[in-house]
C-alpha positions in Angstrom: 9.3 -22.6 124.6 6.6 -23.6 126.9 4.6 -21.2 125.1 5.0 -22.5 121.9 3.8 -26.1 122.7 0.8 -25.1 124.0 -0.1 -23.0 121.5 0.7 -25.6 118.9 -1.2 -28.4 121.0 -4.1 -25.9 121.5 -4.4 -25.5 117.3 -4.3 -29.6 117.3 -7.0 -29.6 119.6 -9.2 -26.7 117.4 -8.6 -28.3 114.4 -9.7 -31.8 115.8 -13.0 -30.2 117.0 -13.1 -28.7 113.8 -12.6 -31.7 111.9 -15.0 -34.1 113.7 -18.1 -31.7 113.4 -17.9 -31.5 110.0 -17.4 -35.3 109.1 -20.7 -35.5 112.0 -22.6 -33.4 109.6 -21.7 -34.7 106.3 -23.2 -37.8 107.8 -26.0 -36.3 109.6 -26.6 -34.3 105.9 -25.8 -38.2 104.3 -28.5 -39.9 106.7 -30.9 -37.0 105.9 -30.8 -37.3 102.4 -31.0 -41.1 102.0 -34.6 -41.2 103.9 -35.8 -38.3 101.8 -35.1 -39.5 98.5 -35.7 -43.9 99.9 -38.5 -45.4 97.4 -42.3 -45.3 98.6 -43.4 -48.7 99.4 -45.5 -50.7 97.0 -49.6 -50.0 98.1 -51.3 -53.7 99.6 -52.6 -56.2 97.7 -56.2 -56.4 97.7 -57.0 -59.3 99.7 -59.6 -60.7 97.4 -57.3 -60.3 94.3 -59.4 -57.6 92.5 -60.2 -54.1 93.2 -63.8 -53.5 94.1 -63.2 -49.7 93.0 -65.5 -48.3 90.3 -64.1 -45.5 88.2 -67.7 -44.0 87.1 -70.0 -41.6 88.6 -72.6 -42.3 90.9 -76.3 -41.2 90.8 -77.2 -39.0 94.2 -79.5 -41.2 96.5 -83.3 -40.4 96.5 -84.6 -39.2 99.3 -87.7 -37.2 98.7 -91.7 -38.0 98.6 -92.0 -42.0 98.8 -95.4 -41.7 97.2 -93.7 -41.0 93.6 -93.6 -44.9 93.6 -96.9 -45.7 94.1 -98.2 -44.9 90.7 -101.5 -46.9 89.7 -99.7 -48.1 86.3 -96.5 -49.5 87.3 -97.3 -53.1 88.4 -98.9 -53.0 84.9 -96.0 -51.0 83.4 -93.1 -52.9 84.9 -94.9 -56.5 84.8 -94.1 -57.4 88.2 -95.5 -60.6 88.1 -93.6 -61.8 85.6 -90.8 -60.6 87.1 -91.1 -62.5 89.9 -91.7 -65.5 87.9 -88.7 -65.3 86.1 -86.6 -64.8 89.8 -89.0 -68.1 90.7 -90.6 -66.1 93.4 -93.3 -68.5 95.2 -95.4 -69.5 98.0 -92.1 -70.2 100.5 -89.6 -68.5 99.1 -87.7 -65.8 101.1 -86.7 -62.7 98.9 -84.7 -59.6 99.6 -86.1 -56.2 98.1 -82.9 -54.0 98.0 -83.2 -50.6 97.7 -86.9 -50.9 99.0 -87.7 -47.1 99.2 -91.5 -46.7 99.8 -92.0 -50.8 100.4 -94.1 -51.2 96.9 -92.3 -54.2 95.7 -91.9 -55.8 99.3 -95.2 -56.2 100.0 -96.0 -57.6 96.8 -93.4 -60.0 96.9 -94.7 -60.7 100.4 -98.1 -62.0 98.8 -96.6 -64.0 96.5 -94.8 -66.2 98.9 -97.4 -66.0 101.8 -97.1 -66.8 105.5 -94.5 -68.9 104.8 -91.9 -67.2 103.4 -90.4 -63.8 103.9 -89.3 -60.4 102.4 -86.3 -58.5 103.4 -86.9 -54.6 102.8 -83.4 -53.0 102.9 -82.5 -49.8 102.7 -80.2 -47.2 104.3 -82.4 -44.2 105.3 -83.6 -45.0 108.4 -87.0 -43.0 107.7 -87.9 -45.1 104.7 -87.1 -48.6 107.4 -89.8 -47.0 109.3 -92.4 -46.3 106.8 -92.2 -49.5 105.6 -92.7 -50.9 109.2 -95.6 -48.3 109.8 -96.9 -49.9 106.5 -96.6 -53.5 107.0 -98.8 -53.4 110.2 -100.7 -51.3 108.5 -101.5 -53.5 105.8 -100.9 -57.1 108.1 -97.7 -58.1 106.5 -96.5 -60.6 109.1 -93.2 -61.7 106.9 -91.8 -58.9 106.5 -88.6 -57.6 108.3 -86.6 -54.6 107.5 -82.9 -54.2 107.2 -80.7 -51.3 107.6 -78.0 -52.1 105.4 -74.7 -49.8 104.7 -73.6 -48.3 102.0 -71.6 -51.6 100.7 -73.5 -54.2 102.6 -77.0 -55.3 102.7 -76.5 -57.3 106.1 -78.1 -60.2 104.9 -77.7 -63.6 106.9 -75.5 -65.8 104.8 -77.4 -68.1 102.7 -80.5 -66.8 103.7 -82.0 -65.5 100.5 -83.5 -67.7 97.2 -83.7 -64.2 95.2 -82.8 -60.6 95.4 -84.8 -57.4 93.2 -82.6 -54.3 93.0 -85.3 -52.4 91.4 -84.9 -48.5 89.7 -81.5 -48.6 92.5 -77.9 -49.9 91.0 -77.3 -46.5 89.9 -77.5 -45.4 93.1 -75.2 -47.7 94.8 -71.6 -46.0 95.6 -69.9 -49.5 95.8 -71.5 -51.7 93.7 -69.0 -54.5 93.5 -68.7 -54.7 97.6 -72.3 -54.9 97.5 -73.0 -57.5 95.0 -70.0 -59.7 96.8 -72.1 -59.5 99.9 -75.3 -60.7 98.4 -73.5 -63.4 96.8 -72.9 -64.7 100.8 -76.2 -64.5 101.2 -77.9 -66.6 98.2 -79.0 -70.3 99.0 -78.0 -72.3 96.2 -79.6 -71.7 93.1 -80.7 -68.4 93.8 -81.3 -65.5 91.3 -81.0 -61.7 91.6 -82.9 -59.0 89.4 -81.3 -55.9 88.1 -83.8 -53.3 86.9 -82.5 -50.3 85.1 -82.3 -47.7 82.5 -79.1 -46.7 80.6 -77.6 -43.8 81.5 -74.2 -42.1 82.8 -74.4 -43.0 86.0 -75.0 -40.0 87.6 -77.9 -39.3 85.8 -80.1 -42.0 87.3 -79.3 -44.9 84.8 -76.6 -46.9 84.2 -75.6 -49.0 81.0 -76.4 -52.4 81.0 -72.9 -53.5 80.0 -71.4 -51.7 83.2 -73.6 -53.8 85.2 -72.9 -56.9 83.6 -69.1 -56.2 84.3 -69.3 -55.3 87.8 -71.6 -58.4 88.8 -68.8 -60.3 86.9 -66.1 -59.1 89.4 -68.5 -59.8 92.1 -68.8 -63.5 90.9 -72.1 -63.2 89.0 -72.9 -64.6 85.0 -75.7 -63.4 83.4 -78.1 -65.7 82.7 -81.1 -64.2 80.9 -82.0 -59.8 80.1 -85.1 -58.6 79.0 -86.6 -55.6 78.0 -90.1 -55.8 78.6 -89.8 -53.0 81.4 -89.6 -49.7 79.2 -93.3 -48.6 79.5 -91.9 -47.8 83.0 -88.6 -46.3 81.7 -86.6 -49.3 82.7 -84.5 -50.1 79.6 -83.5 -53.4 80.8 -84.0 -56.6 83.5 -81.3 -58.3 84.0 -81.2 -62.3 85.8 -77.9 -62.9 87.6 -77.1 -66.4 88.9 -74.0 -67.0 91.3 -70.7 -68.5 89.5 -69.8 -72.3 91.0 
């Protein structure tokens, strides 16, 4: 008899143990399965309520021979002068040259608003920071200073700037919109900026003028006045960008 009930308390026992790991796994198998199939998260909202992503290609960054830019013809060709009438560059004045390459249009700007103004050359190859250095002592340019900007920001002082020249460069610029929010910062009121270019793909060293005009717009930009007197230099198109209020 004694035999008997603990063999049938020993099969309680087995079937207890048997019966708690599996209700231990169904819920372990349960838990599992919930944070496997539990929706992703929503992604962040952009901070400054737009996306400064472009979906377009991107023409490869020049850096070869700097003296490809210093063609006899093209202060003829391009009308620089009355370029830098229209962006009211004068005796004073503090511009900012971006994309400055070889220095060609900072040190004109830098004699058309003498000892009293000043020219920021930015770029983002060191090398071409130093050639232009090497060039303005050469050549006695006291107001000029050189910038190494990023890849989305010029590091321009806030309001520090009355206009900006992106000359034969948009198309090269990987975020366009990041960089055109950061040179918004740093216009003094009234200020103007210059968009030289050539329509094209993107990638293929041009960009259409309408792209441009609806990236500055996300930036905060109007357009205010476009020529076209620039093609004898290739440049389909000069476009005058004024901050929105």
């Amino acid at each position: 008899m004694k035999k008997f009930v603990l063999a049938l308390a020993f099969g309680k026992l087995l079937l207890l143990t048997v019966f708690t790991a599996f209700v231990f796994s169904s819920c372990q198998t349960a838990s599992l399965s919930s944070i496997e199939t539990a929706p992703t998260p929503p992604p962040r909202a952009n901070v400054n309520g737009s996306d400064d992503a472009i979906n377009r290609p991107v023409s490869e960054a020049y850096t070869g021979d700097l003296s490809i830019f210093e063609d006899e013809n093209r202060a003829k060709n391009l009308q620089i002068d009355r370029v830098m009438d229209i962006l009211q560059i004068k005796e004073g004045k503090s511009v900012a040259d971006l994309g400055a390459g070889s220095g060609w249009f900072t040190t004109r700007a830098a004699k058309r608003v003498g000892e009293k103004g000043k020219v920021f050359a930015v770029e983002i190859n060191q090398e071409y920071i130093n050639h232009i250095n090497d060039r303005a002592k050469r050549e006695n340019f006291t107001n000029i200073q050189t910038v190494l900007g990023t890849e989305d920001d010029p590091k321009l002082a806030a309001s520090s700037v009355d206009a900006v020249l992106i000359l034969k460069t948009y198309h090269e610029i990987g975020q366009p919109v990041k960089v055109l929010r950061n040179i918004r910062k740093s216009l003094k009121k009234d200020a103007l900026v210059g968009i030289i270019d050539k329509n094209g793909k993107g990638d293929d060293h041009g960009i259409d003028k309408e792209k441009v005009v609806e990236e500055a717009k996300r930036a905060g930009f109007v357009l205010k006045e476009e020529f076209d007197f620039t093609k004898p230099d290739g440049m389909d198109y000069f476009l005058v960008f004024r901050a929105t209020k």
